[in-house]
TISEMAR-455124 format. One line per field, with one value per residue (C-alpha): residue in three letters; x, y, z. Coordinates in steps of 0.05 Angstrom, whole numbers, plus 5000, padded with zeros to 4 digits. Example, Ala and Ser with C-alpha at 12.3 -4.5 7.8 and 13.67 -1.06 7.14 Angstrom:
residues 2
res = c(ALA_SER)
x = c(5246_5273)
y = c(4910_4979)
z = c(5156_5143)
END
This chain:
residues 512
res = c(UNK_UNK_UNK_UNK_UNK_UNK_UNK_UNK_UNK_UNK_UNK_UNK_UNK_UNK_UNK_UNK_UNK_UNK_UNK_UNK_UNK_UNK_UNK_UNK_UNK_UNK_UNK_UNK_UNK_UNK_UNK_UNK_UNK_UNK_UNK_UNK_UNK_UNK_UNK_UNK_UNK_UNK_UNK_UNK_UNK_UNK_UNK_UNK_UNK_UNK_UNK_UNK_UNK_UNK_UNK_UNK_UNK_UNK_UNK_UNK_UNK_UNK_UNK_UNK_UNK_UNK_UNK_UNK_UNK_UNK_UNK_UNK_UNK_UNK_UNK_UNK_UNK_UNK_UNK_UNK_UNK_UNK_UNK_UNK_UNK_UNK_UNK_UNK_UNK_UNK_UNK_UNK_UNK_UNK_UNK_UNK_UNK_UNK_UNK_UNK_UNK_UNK_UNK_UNK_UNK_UNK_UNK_UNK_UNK_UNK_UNK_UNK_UNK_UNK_UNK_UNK_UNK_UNK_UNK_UNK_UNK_UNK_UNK_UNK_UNK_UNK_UNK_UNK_UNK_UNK_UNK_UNK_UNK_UNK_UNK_UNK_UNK_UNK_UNK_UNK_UNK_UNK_UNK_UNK_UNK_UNK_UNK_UNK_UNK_UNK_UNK_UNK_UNK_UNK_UNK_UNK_UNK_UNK_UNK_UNK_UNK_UNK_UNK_UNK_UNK_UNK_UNK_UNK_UNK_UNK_UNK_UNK_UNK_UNK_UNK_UNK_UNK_UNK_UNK_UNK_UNK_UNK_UNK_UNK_UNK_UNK_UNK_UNK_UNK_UNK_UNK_UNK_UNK_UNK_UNK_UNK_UNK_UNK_UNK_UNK_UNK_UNK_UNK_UNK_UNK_UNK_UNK_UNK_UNK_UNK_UNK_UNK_UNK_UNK_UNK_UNK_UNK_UNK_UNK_UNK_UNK_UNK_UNK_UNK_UNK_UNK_UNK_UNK_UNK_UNK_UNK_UNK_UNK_UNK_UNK_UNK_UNK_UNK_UNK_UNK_UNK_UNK_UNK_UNK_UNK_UNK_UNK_UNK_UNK_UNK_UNK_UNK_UNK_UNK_UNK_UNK_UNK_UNK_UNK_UNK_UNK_UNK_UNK_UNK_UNK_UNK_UNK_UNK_UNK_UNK_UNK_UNK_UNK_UNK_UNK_UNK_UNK_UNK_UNK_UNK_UNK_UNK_UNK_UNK_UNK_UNK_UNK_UNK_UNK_UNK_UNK_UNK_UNK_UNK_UNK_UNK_UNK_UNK_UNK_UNK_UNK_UNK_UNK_UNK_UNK_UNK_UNK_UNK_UNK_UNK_UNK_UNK_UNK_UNK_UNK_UNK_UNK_UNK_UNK_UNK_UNK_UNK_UNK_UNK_UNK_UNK_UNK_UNK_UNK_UNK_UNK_UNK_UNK_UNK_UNK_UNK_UNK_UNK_UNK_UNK_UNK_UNK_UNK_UNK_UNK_UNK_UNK_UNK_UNK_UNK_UNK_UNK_UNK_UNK_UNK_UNK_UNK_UNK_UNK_UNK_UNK_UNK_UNK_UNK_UNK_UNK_UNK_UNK_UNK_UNK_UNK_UNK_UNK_UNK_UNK_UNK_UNK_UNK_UNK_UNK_UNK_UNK_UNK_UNK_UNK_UNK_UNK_UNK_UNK_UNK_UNK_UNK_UNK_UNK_UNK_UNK_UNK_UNK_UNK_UNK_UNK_UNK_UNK_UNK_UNK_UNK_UNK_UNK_UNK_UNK_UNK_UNK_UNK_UNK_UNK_UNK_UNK_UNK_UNK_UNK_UNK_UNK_UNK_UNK_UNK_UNK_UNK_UNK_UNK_UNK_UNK_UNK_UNK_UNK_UNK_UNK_UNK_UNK_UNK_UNK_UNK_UNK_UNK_UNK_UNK_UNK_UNK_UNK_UNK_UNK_UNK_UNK_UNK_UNK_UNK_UNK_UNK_UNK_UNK_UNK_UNK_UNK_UNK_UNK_UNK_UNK_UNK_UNK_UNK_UNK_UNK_UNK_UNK_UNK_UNK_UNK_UNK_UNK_UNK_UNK_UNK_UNK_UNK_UNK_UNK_UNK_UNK_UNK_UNK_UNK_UNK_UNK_UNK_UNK_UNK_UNK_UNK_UNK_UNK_UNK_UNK_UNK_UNK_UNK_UNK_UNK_UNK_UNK_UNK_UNK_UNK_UNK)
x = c(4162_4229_4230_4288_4323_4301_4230_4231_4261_4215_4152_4195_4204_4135_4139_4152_4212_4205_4178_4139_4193_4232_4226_4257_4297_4326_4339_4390_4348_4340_4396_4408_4355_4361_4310_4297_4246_4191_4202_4241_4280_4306_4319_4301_4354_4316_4330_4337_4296_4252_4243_4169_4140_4152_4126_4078_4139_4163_4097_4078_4148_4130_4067_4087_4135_4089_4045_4080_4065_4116_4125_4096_4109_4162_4201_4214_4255_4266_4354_4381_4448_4461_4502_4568_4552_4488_4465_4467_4420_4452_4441_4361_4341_4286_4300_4273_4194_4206_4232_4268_4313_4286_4322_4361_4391_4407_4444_4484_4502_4534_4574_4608_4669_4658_4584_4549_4482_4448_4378_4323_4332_4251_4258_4205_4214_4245_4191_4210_4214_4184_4224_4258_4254_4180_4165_4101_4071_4111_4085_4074_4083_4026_4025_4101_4121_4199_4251_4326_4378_4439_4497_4575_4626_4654_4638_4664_4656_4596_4537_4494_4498_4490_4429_4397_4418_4393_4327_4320_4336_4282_4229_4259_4236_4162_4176_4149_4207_4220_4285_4294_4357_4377_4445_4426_4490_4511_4448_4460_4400_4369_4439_4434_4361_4371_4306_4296_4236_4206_4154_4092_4052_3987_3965_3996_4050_4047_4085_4091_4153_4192_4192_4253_4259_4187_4212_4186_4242_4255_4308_4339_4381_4297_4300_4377_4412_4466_4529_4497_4521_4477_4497_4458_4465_4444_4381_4357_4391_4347_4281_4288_4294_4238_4189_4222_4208_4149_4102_4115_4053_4089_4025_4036_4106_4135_4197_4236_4314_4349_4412_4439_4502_4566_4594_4564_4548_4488_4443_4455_4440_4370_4353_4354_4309_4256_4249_4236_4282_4277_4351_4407_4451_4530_4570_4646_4707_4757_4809_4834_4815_4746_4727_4748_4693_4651_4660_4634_4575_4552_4571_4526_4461_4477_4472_4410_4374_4376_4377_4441_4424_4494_4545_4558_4629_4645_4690_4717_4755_4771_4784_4818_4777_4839_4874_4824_4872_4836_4873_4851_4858_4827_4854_4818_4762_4756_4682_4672_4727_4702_4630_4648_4678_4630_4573_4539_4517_4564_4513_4558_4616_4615_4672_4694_4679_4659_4594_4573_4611_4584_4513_4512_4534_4485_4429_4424_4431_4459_4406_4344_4377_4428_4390_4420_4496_4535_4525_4454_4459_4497_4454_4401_4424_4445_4382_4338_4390_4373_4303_4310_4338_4291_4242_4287_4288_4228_4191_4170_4217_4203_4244_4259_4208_4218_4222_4199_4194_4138_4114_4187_4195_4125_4106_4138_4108_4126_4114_4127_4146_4067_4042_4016_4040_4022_4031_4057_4063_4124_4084_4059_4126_4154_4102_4107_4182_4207_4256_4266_4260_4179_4162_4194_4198_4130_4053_4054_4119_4102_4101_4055_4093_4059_4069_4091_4048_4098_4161_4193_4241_4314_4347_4330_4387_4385_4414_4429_4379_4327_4309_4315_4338_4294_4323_4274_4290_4273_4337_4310_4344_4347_4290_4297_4241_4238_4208_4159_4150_4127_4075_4047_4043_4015_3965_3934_3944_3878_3871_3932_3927_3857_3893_3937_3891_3854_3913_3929_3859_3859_3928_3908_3965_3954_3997_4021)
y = c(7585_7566_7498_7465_7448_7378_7398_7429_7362_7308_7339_7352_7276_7275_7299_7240_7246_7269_7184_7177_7135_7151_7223_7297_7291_7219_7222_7286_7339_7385_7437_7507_7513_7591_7608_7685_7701_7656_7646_7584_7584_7530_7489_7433_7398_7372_7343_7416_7375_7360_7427_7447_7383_7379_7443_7415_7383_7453_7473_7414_7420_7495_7474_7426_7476_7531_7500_7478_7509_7572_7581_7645_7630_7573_7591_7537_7550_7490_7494_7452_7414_7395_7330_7318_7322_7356_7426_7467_7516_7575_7542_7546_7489_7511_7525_7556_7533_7531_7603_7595_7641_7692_7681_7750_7723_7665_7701_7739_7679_7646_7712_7700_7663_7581_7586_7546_7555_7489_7463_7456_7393_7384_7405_7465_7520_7584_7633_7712_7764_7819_7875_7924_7993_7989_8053_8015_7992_7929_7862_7817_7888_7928_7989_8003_8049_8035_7991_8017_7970_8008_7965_7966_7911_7903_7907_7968_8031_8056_8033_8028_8088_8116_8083_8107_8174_8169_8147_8213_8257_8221_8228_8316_8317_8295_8222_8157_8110_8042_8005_7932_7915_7856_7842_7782_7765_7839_7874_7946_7990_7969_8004_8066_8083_8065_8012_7956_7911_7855_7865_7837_7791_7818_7750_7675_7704_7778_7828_7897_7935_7976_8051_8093_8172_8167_8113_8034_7981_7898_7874_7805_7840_7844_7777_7751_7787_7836_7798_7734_7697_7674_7606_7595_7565_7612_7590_7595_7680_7678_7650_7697_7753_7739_7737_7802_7831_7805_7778_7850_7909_7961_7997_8062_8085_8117_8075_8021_8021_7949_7957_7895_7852_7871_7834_7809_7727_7689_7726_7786_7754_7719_7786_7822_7762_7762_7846_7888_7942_8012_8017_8012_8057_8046_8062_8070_8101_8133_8081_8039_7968_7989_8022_7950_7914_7977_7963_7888_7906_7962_7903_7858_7907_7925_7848_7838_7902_7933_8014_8038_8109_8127_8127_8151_8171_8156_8181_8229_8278_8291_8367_8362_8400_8424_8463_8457_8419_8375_8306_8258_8193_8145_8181_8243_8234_8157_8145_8211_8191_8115_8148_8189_8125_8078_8138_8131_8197_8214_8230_8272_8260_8245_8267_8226_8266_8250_8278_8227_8167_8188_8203_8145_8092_8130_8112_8185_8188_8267_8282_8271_8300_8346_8379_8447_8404_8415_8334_8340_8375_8325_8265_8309_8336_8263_8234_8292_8271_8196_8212_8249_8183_8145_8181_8189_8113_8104_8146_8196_8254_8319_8371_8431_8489_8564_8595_8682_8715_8760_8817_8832_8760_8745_8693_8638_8631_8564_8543_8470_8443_8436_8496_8488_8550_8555_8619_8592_8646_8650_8635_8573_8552_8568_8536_8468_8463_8400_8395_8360_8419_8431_8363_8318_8240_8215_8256_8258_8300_8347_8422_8479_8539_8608_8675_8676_8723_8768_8724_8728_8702_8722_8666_8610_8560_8514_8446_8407_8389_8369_8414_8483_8505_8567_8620_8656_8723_8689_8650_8585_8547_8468_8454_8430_8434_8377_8386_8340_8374_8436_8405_8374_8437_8471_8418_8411_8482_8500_8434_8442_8514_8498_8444_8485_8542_8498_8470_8543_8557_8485_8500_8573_8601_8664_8675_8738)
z = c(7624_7594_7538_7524_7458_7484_7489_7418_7388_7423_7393_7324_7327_7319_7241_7198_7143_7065_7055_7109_7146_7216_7241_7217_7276_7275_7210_7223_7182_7236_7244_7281_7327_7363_7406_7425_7479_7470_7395_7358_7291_7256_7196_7159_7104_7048_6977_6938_6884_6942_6972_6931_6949_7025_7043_7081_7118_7135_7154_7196_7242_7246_7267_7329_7345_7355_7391_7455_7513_7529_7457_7425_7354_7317_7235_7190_7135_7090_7063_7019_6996_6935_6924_6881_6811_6811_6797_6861_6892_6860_6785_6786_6835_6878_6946_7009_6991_6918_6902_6826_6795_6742_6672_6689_6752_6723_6664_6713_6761_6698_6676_6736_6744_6756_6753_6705_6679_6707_6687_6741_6778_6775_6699_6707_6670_6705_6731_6716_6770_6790_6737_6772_6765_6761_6800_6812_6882_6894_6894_6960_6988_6960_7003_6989_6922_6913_6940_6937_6964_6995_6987_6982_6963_7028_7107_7144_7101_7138_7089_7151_7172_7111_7099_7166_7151_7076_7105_7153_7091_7047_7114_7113_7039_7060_7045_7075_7098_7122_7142_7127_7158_7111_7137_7184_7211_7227_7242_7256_7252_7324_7353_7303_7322_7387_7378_7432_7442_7401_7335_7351_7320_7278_7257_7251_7201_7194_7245_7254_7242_7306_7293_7307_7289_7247_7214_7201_7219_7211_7236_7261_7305_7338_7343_7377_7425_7405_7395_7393_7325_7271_7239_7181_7116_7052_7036_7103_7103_7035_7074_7137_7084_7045_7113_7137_7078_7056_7120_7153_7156_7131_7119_7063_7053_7005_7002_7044_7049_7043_7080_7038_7066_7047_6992_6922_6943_6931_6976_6936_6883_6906_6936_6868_6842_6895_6910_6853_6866_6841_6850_6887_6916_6921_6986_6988_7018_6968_6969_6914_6958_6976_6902_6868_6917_6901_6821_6837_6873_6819_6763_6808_6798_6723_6709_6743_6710_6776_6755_6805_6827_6843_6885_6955_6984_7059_7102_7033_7084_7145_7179_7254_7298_7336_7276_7218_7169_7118_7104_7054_7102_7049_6987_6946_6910_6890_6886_6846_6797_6793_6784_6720_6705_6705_6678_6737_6787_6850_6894_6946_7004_7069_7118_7169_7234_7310_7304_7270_7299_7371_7343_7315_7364_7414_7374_7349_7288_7266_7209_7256_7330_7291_7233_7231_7228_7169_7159_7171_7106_7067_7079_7062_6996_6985_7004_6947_6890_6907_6898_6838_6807_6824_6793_6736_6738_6747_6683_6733_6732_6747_6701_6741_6742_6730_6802_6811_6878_6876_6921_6940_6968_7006_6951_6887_6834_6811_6733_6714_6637_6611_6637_6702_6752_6825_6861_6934_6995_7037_7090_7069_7047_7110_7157_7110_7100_7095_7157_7206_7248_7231_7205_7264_7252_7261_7253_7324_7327_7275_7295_7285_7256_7288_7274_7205_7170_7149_7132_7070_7025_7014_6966_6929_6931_6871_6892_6833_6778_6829_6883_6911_6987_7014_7051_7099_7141_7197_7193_7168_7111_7127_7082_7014_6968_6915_6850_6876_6938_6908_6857_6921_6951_6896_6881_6952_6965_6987_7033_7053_7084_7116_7154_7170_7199_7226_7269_7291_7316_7354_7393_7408_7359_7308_7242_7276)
END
């Protein structure tokens, strides 16, 4: 059954206003109502002095909302305006149900230029943030390791695609991953992963994510049609943020990806205050223009204490496919130059090329239906040196082991800095590589390796400080082994390789 803006505002009319006089809606404190499916959004302009103590405003006009008939669920997010002469939302007032800026946010808001440092208009003191970098399980999202925010300074350099890409690499390493697709009015990841539908509801306030390619996605581009604008004020972006990240069952991952908004505003800001980030990750394109945006968003997370992994260069080259000439469209190595720079890691290159483009607007992304491409293997190197910094970041490094072949290739043995050495067959390493090609995107798409018995290896391939590529005889060479990877391997060996036997016998498959 369809309802009717008019619908939704006769039973708002039933809320009373912040003093108990005249209604929410009368009194013009209703704004932007969207309505998607059988869901209503919309927003309530308070006092931003006001905005702890009417929650139960918020939550009583969510509550009338909700429960008319035809509606599956109502969101109230509270915004609000400051007037002349007082401090504004950005200067520590509590907004969006009383979320306050931690001192470091507040530090770097008045860094910038025309920003003031402005007392709380309730006089409370500020509360501090979750610290980033933590490397811990993440508070308000306990099941979840790491956050890293991709981000760039400006729209249109390919940050989204990055990040989906990113995100497959990070899954081919033997990761848990999750999207949040935090760029409300330009969703893209629904159209990259080629994910339709609606999350569903698990209770009153939590939902569960869509899954594309093995990986967990929010998104508000869930939520509106594609192409349909979003009009909203900041502090209601903040507010639809917050419940996306936080009143979603992401269940155990590993880490989420925040495919930020372009640019380094307020939002930016409030989002490095409320998420404890591990780190962020920097996307450009080589030219001048888009490294001076790049330069504001890496100043951005350096003066929140935001550790910034490194930086990521799009679209670096471009080879024609007709004669094979490379041309520098965007200039020649910009984001490695600005990285040495600014003493930060370049974490690799991207070409521009049509694979990708075509992949990618098919909801195909190249690393997961492409993984023997040449640019399957960038986003994957790119995605193992992001990890490495992170755990660099985080206090949980692992420094390179000493790598043998043994019995003329059939085995590593693998020796790490305090003395523990696993001997690791080429079998086992072979059946458990982490690709794309054996591991799939999900548990359910996972493959059984037979007839392997008598593989071997032929070259180890270091790959920076932080991993090593395995050549096999049989050809394969797309996985790439972590330092991490191969302490798992070696500590679960024995469970690991009775799992894997046991998965043999239950298909009807021999080792050959």
């Amino acid at each position: 059954m369809s309802v009717s803006k008019d619908q939704i505002l006769s039973e708002l009319r039933r809320v009373k206003g912040p003093e108990l006089e005249g209604n929410i809606v009368d009194l013009g404190l209703v704004s932007e109502i969207l309505q998607k499916d059988d869901r209503v959004y919309f927003s309530i302009t308070v006092p931003p002095e006001k905005a702890e103590e009417l929650e139960p405003l918020r939550q009583a006009a969510q509550k009338v909302v909700s429960e008319i008939d035809g509606i599956a669920g109502a969101t109230a997010v509270l915004t609000a305006e400051a007037q002349p002469g007082t401090a504004s939302p950005n200067q520590g007032s509590p907004v969006s149900g009383g979320v306050q800026d931690s001192p470091r946010v507040a530090e770097a808001r008045a860094r910038m230029p025309g920003q003031t440092n402005g007392a709380h208009a309730n006089g409370q003191q500020q509360q501090q943030a979750p610290q980033a970098g933590a490397g811990a399980k993440t508070d308000g999202m306990p099941n979840v390791k790491h956050l890293i925010a991709v981000a760039s300074g400006k729209g249109g350099v390919g940050k989204s695609t990055t990040t989906v890409n990113l995100a497959l690499g990070l899954q081919a390493i033997g990761l848990k991953v999750g999207i949040l697709d935090a760029d409300i009015f330009g969703p893209s990841q629904p159209r990259l992963l080629g994910i339709t539908g609606r999350p569903t509801a698990v209770d009153g306030k939590i939902v569960n994510p869509l899954s594309g390619y093995g990986l967990k996605v929010m998104s508000m581009g869930f939520l509106v049609e594609e192409g349909q604008p979003i009009v909203w004020r900041g502090p209601m972006v903040v507010q639809a943020l917050h419940q996306m990240l936080f009143q979603v069952a992401w269940g155990e991952l590993d880490v989420v990806l925040i495919d930020m908004p372009p640019g380094t505003g307020d939002v930016q800001l409030t989002m490095a205050q409320q998420v404890p980030l591990s780190g962020a990750v920097i996307v450009s394109t080589p030219q001048d223009l888009a490294l001076i945006d790049a330069r504001k968003g890496l100043a951005m997370f350096e003066q929140v204490n935001v550790p910034v992994l490194g930086m990521v260069e799009n679209m670096s080259t471009f080879v024609c496919p007709k004669c094979g000439e490379e041309s520098f469209i965007f200039g020649e190595g910009g984001a490695r130059i600005e990285a040495q720079k600014l003493s930060v890691p370049f974490l690799g290159g991207v070409p521009l090329h049509m694979d990708i483009r075509e992949k990618s607007d098919n909801g195909q992304p190249i690393t997961a239906t492409a993984p023997d491409n040449p640019h399957s293997q960038i986003y994957r190197d790119i995605a193992a040196r992001v990890w490495s910094e992170v755990e660099k970041a985080t206090g949980h490094g692992v420094a390179p082991p000493k790598l043998d072949l043994a019995e003329d290739g059939k085995s590593l043995d693998v020796t790490f800095e305090d003395g523990r050495a696993y001997s690791l067959t080429a079998e086992m390493l072979r059946v458990m590589s982490p690709s794309a090609e054996v591991q799939g995107h999900s548990a359910d798409q996972r493959v059984t390796v037979p007839k392997k018995r008598n593989v071997g290896i032929t070259q180890l391939q270091p790959v920076g400080n932080y991993a090593v590529k395995i050549h096999f005889d049989d050809g394969h060479n797309t996985g790439l082994y972590a330092w991490n990877y191969l302490e798992l391997l070696g500590e679960e060996k024995e469970e690991r390789w009775a799992a894997y036997l046991a998965e043999l016998e239950e298909k009807g498959y021999d080792r050959g």
